[in-house]
N, C-alpha and C positions, 0 to 999 in steps of 0.2 A: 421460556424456561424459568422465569422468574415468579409464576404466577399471579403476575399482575395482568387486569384486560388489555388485549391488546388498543382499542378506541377507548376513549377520555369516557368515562362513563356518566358525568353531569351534559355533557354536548349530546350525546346517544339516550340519556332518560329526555330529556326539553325536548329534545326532537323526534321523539316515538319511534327512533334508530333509524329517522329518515340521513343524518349525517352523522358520518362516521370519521371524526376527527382522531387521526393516528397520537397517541400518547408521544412519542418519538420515530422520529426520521433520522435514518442514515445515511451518506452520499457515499457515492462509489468514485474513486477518479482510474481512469485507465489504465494502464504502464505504457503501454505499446507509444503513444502519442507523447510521456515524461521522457522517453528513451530515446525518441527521436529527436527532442526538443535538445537532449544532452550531448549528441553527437555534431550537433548543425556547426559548435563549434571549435578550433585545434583545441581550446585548453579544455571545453569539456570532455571532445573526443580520446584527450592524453586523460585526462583524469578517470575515465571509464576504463581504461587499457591499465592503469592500476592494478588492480587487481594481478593478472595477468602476470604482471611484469616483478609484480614483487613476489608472485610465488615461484617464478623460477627460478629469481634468485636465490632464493632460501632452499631450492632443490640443488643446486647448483653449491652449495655452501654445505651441504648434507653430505654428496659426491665427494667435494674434496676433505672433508675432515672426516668422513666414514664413517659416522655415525649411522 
């Protein structure tokens, strides 16, 4: 999107485009594997439950003042 080549274009002219050296690399890391890792223990487990636990309070806080 940026209009720049995507391969380094001095490594792709020296090499008659036999290699194609990416300009940038991005890595990907998983969720599924972070979330698991978050739950193996009680305080991560409570701290994940957050969420949760504070919106129903604020539901519950809504109910009684009638807002």
């Amino acid at each position: 999107m940026c209009s720049e080549p995507r391969y380094d274009p001095i490594v792709l002219a020296a090499t008659f485009g036999n290699v194609k050296n990416l300009r940038q690399k991005s890595y990907t890391m998983p969720l599924g594997p972070q979330l698991q890792v978050q739950w193996r223990t009680p305080e991560g487990a409570r701290n994940m439950g957050h969420r949760k636990r504070r919106t129903e309070e604020i539901f519950q806080e809504l109910d009684e003042t009638g807002r």
